[in-house]
Every structure is written in C-alpha cells, then in structure tokens.
C-alpha positions as CSV (number, residue, x, y, z in Angstrom):
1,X,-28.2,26.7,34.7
2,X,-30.6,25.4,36.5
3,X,-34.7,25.3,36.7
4,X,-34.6,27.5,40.0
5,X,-32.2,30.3,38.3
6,X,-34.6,30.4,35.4
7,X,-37.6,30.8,37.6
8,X,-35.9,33.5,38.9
9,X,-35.4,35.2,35.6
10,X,-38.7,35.0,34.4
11,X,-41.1,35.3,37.5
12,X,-44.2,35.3,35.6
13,X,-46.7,31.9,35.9
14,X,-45.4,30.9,31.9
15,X,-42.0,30.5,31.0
16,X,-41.9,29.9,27.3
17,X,-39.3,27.5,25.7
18,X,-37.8,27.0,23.0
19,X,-35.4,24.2,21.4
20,X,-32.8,24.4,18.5
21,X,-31.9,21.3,16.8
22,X,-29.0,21.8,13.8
23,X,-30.7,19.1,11.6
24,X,-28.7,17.4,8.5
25,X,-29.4,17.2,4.9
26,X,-27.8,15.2,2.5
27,X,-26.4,17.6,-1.0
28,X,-24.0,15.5,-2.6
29,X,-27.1,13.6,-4.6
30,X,-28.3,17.3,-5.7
31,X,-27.8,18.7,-9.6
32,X,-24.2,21.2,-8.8
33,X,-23.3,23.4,-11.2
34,X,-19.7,24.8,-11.8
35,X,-19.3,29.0,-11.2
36,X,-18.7,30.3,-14.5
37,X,-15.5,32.1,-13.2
38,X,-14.3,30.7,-10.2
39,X,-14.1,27.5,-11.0
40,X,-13.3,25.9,-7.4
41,X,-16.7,26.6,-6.8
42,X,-19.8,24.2,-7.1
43,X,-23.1,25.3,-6.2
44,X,-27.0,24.7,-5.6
45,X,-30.5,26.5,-5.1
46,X,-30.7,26.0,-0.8
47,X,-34.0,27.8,0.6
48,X,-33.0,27.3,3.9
49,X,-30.2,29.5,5.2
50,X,-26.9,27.2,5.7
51,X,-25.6,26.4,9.3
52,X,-22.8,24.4,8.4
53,X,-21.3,21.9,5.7
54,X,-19.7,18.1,6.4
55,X,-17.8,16.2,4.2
56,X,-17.2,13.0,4.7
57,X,-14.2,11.4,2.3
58,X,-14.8,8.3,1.2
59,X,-11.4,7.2,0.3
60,X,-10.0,8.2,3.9
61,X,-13.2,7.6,5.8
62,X,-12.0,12.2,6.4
63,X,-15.1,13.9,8.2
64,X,-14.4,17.4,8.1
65,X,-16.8,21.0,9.2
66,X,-16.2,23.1,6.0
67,X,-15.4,26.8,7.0
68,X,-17.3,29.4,6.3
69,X,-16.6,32.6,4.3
70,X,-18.1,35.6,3.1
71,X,-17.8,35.8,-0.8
72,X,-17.4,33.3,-4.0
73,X,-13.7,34.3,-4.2
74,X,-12.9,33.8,-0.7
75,X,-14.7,30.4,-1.4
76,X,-13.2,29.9,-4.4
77,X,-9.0,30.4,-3.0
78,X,-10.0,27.9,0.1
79,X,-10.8,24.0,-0.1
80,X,-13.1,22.4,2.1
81,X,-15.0,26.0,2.3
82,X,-18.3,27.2,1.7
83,X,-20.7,30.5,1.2
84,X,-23.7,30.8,1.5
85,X,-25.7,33.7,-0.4
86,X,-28.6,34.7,1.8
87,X,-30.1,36.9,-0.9
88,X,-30.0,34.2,-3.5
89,X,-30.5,31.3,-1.3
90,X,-27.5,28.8,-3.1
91,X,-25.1,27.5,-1.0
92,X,-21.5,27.5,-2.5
93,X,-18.9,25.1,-2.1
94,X,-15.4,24.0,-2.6
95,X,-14.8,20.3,-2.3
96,X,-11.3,19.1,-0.6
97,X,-10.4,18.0,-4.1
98,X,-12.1,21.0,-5.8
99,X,-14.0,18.6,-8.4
100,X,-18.2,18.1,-8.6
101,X,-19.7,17.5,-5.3
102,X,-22.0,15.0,-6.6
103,X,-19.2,12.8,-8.4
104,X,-18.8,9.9,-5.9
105,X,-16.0,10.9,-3.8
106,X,-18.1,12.4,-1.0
107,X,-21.1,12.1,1.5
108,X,-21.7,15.9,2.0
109,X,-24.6,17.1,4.6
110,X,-25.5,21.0,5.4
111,X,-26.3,22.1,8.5
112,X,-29.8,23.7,9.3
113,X,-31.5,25.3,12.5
114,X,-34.7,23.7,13.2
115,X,-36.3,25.9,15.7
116,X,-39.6,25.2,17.6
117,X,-41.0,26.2,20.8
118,X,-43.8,26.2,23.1
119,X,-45.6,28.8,21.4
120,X,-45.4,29.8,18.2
121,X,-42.6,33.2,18.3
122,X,-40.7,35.0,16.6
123,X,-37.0,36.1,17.9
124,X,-34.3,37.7,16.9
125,X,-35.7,37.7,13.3
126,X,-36.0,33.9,13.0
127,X,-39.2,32.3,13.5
128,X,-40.1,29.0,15.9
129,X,-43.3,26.9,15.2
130,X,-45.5,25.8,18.2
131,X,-44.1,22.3,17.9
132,X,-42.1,21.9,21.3
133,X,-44.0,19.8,24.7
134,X,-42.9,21.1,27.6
135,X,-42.8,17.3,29.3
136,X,-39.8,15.6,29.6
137,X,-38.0,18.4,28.8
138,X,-34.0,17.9,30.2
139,X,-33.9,19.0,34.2
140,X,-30.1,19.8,34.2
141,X,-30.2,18.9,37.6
142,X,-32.5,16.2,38.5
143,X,-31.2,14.5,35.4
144,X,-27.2,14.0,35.6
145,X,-26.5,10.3,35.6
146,X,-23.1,8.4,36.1
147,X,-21.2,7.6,32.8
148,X,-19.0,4.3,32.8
149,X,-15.5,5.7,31.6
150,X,-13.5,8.3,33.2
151,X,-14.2,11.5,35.2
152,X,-17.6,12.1,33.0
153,X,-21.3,12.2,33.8
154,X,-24.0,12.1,31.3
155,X,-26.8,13.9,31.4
156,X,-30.1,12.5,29.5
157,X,-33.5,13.5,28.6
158,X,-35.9,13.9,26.0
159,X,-37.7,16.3,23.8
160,X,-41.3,16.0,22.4
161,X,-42.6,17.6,19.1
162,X,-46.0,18.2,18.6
163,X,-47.2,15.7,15.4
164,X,-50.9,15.9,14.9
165,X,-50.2,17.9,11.6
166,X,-47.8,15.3,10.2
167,X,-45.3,17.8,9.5
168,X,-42.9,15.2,10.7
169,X,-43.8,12.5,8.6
170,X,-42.1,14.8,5.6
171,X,-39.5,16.2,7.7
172,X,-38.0,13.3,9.1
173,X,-37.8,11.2,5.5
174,X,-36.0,14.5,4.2
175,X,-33.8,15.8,7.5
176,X,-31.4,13.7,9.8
177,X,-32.3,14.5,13.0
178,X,-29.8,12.2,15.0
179,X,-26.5,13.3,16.4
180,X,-27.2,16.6,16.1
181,X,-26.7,20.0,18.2
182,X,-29.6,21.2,20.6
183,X,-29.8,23.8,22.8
184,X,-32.6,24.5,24.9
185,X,-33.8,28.1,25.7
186,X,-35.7,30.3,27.8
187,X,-37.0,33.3,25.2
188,X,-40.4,35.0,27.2
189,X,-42.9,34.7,30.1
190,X,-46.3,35.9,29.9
191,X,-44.9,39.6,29.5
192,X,-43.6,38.8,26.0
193,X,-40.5,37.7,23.9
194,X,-36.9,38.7,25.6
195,X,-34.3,40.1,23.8
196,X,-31.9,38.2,25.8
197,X,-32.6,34.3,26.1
198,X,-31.2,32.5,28.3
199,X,-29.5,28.8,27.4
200,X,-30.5,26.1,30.3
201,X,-28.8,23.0,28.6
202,X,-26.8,22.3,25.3
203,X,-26.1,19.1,24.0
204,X,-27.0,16.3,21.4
205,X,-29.7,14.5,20.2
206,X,-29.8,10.7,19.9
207,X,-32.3,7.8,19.3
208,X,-35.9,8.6,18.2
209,X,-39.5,7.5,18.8
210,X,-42.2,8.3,15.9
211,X,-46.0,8.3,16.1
212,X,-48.9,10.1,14.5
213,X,-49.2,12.2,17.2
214,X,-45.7,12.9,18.5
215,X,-42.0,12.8,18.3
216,X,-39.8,11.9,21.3
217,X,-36.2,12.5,20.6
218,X,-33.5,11.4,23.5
219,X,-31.1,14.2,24.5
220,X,-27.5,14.0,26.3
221,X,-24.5,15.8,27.1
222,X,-21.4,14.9,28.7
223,X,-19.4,16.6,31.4
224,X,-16.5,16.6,33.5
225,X,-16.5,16.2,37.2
226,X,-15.5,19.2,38.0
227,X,-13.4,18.6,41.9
C-alpha cells in the first residue's frame, strides 16, 4: 500500500494515523495461584486484555506462542495454552510442564496492544492516545532498502511517540517494546473515524532512542523480491 493509494482513500487535507505495537510483559515473577479445580491451570489479576503468551524453556532454550482458548477447562486439557477472562481481567495459563509459572523453569511474557495515534480516537471499541508524530513515519515506498542475504529487501523507518508527559518513562521500565509487532493504520480524515482502516505497512520494531520529550523507535520488515 502505498502513500498515493491512501491519499486516494481519504481525500480530505488530514489523514489520521494510527500505530499498533504488541508490547511484552514479563509474568513468570508475578504471585500465581493454582485453580481450585482444574489444577493445570495457574493464574493472575491482568488489567490489560491479553494478546498473546511466550514461553521461553530454560532447560531447552524452547520459545513457544501459547494457544489460545475460550474457557478454564479448555485451558486446563491443553499445555502450553492460555485464557484470558475479559470480565475478570486474570489471565489463565497452563505451563508446558503444567507446574507454577513462577517456579524457575520459565521466562513467560504476555502480549499487549499498545495503541496510539495522531489524535486521540476511539475505534472499534478500543481506545488510542494522541501519542503518535506523524514524522518519520515508514514510506513503504521511498523506504525499501537492499538486504545482504538472499532474494530479501528490508524496509526501515521509524516511529516517534509523543513524551512531554513522561508516560514513557513508566512504560518503558515496565513494557518491552523491542522486537515486537506494529502495524501502521489509516483510521479517519477530517470527516471522522472509519469503520474500515486501512493497513499501509506491518512489521517489527527494533532499537530505541529515549528523551524527555520523545521516543523514536526503528521499524523494519522483510520481503521477498517478488520477479
């Protein structure tokens, strides 16, 4: 997708971004208490509404995405699963080895969406904070690059997030924010919010710059040459 296509999409003067960045959490430190009845299952208070689990098995150096399911028994008959109760807010799990989460045989993360945008919006239920600068935001185009090894190119750019209220001071000591999913959007114009946003680039974050006043975190993607 290009900048050109988007234009044409959303005519108006303002386009208004947004950015998704599936930030990481380390759980394997927290206080886990055993289900009273399924007893495969392990669990913790989690505010924020799980994306995903990793596991990472220290004795096999394993990293594995945890499935998720829909209930505690469906957690509870599958290792290496997890549920997450959106009512509640805990997050249930069931270790490869179906023991305590926090009893030194893993490094376990969850998954959360960080959303920001260029305006502070609401879509689709969830809501972005005015956070995300527009400059240096990745040109799918302009910015494809030649990678070294095979038929790949790389793509790389940046994203900025808006600092002068330290929230990032907090969030960055508490979230992992490297090698992580992003995904770039185009959700509203000057006419409002769409219901249908459009995606212009995917991809992953790397290296990041911190000041006061902002946060600059490389982005990049790899593709095949397509002949």
């Amino acid at each position: 997708m290009t900048y050109a296509e988007m234009a044409s999409r959303f005519p108006e003067m303002k386009t208004i971004l947004a950015a998704k960045i599936k930030k990481k959490k380390r759980i394997d430190d927290e206080s886990w208490t055993q289900h009273g009845s399924h007893t495969n299952v392990w669990y913790i208070e989690h505010t924020e509404e799980v994306a995903g689990v990793k596991e990472f098995y220290k004795s096999t150096r394993e990293v594995t995405e945890y499935s998720s399911v829909s209930s505690i028994s469906e957690c509870n008959a599958n290792s290496q699963s997890y549920y997450y109760d959106t009512s509640a807010r805990k997050l249930y799990i069931h270790t490869k080895d179906s023991d305590d989460p926090s009893g030194g045989s893993y490094y376990l993360m969850s998954l959360v969406w960080h959303r920001v945008a260029t305006e502070e919006i609401e879509l689709s239920g969830e809501k972005y904070k005015a956070h995300l600068k527009t400059k240096g935001l990745p040109n799918v185009d302009a910015e494809i690059e030649a990678f070294q090894r095979g038929s790949l190119k790389q793509s790389i750019s940046s994203i900025s997030l808006q600092n002068e209220n330290k929230f990032y001071d907090t969030e960055l000591i508490n979230y992992i924010y490297e090698t992580a999913e992003v995904e770039i959007l185009a959700v509203g114009s000057a006419r409002g919010i769409t219901s249908d946003p459009l995606t212009i680039w995917t991809g992953w974050t790397g290296g990041i710059e911190w000041t006061d006043m902002v946060v600059t975190i490389d982005v990049f993607d790899l593709r095949r040459i397509v002949p």
